[in-house]
TORMAR-470796 format. One record per residue (C-alpha): residue in three letters; x, y, z. Coordinates in steps of 0.001 Angstrom, whole numbers, padded with zeros to 6 digits, always signed. Layout:
<nodes>
AlaXYZ ...
</nodes>
This chain:
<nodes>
Unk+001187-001222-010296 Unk-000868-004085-011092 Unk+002202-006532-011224 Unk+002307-006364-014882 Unk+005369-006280-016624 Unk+006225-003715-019089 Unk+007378-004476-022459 Unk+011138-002694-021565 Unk+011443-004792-018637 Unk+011616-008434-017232 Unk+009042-010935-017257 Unk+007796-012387-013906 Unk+008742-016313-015262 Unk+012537-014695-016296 Unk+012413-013130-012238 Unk+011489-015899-011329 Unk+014429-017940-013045 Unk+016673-015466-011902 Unk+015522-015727-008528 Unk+015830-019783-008471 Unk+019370-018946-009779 Unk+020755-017008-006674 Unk+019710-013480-007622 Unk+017958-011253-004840 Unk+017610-009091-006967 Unk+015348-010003-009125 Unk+012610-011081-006755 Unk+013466-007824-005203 Unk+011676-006308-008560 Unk+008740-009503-008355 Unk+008028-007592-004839 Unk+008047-004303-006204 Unk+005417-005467-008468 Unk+002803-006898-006514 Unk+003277-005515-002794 Unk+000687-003048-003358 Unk-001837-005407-004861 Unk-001359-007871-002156 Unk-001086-005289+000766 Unk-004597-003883-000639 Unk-005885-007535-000474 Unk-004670-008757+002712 Unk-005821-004636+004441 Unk-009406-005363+002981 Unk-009356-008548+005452 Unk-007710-008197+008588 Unk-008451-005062+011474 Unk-005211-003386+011495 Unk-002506-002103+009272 Unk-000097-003152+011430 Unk-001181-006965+011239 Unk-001932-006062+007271 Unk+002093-005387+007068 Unk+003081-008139+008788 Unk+000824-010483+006995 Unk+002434-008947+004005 Unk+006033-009461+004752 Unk+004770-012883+005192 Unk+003537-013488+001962 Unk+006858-012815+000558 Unk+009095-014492+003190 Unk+007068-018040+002450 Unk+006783-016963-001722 Unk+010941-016580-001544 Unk+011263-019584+000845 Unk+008831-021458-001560 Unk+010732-020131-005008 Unk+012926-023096-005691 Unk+009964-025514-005740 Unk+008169-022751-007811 Unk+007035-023991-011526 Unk+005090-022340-013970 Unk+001777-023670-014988 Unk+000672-020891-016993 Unk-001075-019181-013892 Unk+000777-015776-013551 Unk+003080-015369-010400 Unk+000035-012858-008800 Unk-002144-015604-008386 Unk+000339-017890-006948 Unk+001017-014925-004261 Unk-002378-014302-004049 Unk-003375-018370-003060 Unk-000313-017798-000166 Unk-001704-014601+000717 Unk-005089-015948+001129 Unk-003704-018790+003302 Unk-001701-016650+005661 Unk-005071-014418+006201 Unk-007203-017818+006961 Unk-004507-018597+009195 Unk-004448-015770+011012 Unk-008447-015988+011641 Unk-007619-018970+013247 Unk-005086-018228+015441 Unk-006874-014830+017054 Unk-010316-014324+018470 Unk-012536-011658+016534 Unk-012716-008228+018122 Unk-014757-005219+017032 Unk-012653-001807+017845 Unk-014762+000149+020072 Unk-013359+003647+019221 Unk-015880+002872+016055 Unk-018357+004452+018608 Unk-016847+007246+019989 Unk-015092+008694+016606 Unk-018309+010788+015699 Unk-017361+014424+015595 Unk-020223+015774+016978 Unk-019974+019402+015869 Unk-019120+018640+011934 Unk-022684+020018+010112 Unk-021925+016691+007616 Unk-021598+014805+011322 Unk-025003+012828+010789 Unk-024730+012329+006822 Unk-020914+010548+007389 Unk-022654+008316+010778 Unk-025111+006988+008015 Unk-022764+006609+005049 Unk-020342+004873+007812 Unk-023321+002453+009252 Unk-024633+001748+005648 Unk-020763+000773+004972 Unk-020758-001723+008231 Unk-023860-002978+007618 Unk-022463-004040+003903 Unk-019395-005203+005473 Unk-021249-007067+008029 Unk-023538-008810+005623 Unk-020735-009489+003292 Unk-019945-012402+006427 Unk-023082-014239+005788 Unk-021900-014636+002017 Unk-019973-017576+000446 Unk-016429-017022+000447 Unk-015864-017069-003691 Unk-018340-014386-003520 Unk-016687-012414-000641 Unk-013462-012716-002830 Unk-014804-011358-006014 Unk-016468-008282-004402 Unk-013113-008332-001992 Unk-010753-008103-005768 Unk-013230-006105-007860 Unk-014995-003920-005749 Unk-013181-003407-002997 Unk-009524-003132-004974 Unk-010988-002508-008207 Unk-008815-004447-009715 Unk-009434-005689-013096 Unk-011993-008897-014050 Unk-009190-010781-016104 Unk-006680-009868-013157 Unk-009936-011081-010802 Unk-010108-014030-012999 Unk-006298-015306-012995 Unk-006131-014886-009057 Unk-009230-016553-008826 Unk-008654-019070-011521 Unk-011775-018830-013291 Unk-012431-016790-016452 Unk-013390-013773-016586 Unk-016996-014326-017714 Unk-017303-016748-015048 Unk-015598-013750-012871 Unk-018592-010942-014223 Unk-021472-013394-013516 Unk-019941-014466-009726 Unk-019525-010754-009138 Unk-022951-010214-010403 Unk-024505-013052-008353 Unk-022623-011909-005286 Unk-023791-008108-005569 Unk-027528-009430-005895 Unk-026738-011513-002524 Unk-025368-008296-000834 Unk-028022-006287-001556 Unk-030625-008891-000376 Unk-028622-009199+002839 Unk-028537-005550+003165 Unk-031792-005161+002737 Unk-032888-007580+004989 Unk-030780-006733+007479 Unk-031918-002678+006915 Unk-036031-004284+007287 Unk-034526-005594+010584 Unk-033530-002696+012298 
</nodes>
């Protein structure tokens, strides 16, 4: 779900109240909403599901704790997790030292006929994901939110907070940037 509400049910800003008013339950449904979206955005960025659930579970610990100072500025309550969400994943950047999984090397099946086709789809994939380092960050975000989780540009845009032809040129600058990186980086090797 996309964390929009549906005409026959609650708004996020009446959750919200509800939730500044004592009831669990109601940010109980907020989660419901957007823990997919936000999983899918914090997975895209860390190594591990593992630390992808935790950093999850984190988002909404310090989004509840965080509730009663909570007010409404016409942003919707996805970008707000979002911002935390993107905080948390900085954070945890900080506070661990990069490592590249080695089974990436040995997990080439070595009798599957499509073997070699997959080991090139796979490097062309790193090699995009590698390059997508040596981009700015707003453009790492807005391939990160469209491409990567295909969520929508005015969804892009209100997480972002830009608008969403601001959003469609950015994401168009930032695909011409990753392609020159690529294929640099392909004239390389």
């Amino acid at each position: 779900m996309s964390g929009e509400a549906r005409s026959d049910s609650p708004s996020d800003g009446d959750l919200i109240r509800r939730t500044q008013s004592g009831d669990r339950e109601a940010f109980g449904e907020l989660y419901r909403r957007y823990v997919a979206p936000i999983y899918g955005y914090i997975r895209l960025r860390v190594g591990s599901e593992h630390d992808a659930e935790d950093l999850t579970e984190m988002v909404f610990v310090k989004s509840l704790e965080a509730l009663g100072r909570y007010e409404d500025r016409g942003a919707p309550f996805g970008a707000f997790l979002y911002k935390v969400a993107r905080h948390l994943v900085v954070d945890s950047y900080r506070s661990k030292p990069a490592a590249l999984p080695l089974e990436l090397a040995e997990s080439h099946p070595h009798d599957d006929p499509g073997a070699e086709a997959k080991l090139v789809e796979r490097e062309r994939s790193l090699a995009a994901l590698s390059a997508m380092d040596g981009l700015s960050e707003a453009y790492q975000e807005v391939i990160r939110l469209r491409i990567l989780l295909g969520l929508p540009t005015d969804t892009t845009a209100k997480w972002m907070g830009r608008s969403p032809a601001a959003v469609r040129v950015l994401l168009h600058r930032a695909l011409k940037a990753l392609r020159l990186a690529v294929d640099e980086s392909d004239g390389d090797a």
